[in-house]
C-alpha positions in Angstrom: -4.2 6.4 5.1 -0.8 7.2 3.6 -0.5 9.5 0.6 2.0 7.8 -1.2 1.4 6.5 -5.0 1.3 2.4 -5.8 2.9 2.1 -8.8 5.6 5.1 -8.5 6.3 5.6 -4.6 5.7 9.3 -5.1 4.9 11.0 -1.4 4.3 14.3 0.0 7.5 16.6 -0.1 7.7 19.6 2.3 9.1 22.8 1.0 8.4 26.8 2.0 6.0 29.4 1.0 7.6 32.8 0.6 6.0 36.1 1.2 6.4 39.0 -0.7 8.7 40.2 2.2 10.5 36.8 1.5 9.3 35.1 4.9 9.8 31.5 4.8 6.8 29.2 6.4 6.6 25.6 5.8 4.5 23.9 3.7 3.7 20.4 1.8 3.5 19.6 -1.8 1.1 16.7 -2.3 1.1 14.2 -5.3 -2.3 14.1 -7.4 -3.1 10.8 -6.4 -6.9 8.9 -7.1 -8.4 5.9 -6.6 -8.8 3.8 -9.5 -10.1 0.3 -10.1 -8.4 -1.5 -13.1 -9.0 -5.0 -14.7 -6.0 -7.3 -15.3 -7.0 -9.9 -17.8 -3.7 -11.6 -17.5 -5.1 -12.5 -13.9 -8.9 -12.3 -14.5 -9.4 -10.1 -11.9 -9.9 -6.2 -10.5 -7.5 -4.6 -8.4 -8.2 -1.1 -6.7 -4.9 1.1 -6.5 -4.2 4.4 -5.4 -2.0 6.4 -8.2 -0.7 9.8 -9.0 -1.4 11.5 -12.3 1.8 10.5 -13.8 1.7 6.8 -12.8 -2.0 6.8 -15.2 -0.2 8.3 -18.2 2.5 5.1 -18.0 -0.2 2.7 -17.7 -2.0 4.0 -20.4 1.1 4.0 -22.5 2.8 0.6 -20.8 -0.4 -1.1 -19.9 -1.1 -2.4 -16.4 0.4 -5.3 -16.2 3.9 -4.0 -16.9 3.6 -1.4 -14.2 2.2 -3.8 -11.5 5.5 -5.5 -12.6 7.9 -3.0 -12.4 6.4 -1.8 -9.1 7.1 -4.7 -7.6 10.8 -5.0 -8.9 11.2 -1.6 -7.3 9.8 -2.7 -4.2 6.6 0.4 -4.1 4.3 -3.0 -3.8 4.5 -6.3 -2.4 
C-alpha cells in the first residue's frame, strides 16, 4: 500500500540525516497520513480515504465535498 495522501498527493520525500561529524546517510520523510471514513451527504454515502494532517484541516475548513472535487481537477483521484 502506497503512502501517498488522497486529497493532496503528498508522498514520502527522501532527504539525509547528518551526524555531529556532519556524515550524510539517507533517509525518508513520511507524510502523517490516516485512515478516515467520511459521509458525503451530497451523495448519501461513506467513502474511506487515506489523508495527511494537512489535507483534514482543509476539509474541515472547505468541507468534503469541495476537496473530493478539487482532488479530482488535480488529477490525486480518479
Amino acid at each position: 500500500m502506497s503512502r501517498v495522501c488522497d486529497l493532496t498527493g503528498k508522498k514520502v520525500i527522501t532527504g539525509n540525516n547528518v551526524s555531529h561529524s556532519k556524515r550524510r546517510t539517507r533517509r525518508k520523510f513520511y507524510p502523517n497520513l490516516q485512515t478516515k471514513k467520511f459521509y458525503i451527504p451530497e451523495e448519501d454515502k461513506w467513502i474511506t480515504l487515506k489523508v495527511s494532517g494537512s489535507a483534514l484541516r482543509n476539509i474541515n475548513k472547505l468541507g468534503i465535498y469541495a476537496c473530493i472535487k478539487k482532488a479530482k481537477a488535480k488529477g490525486y483521484m480518479s
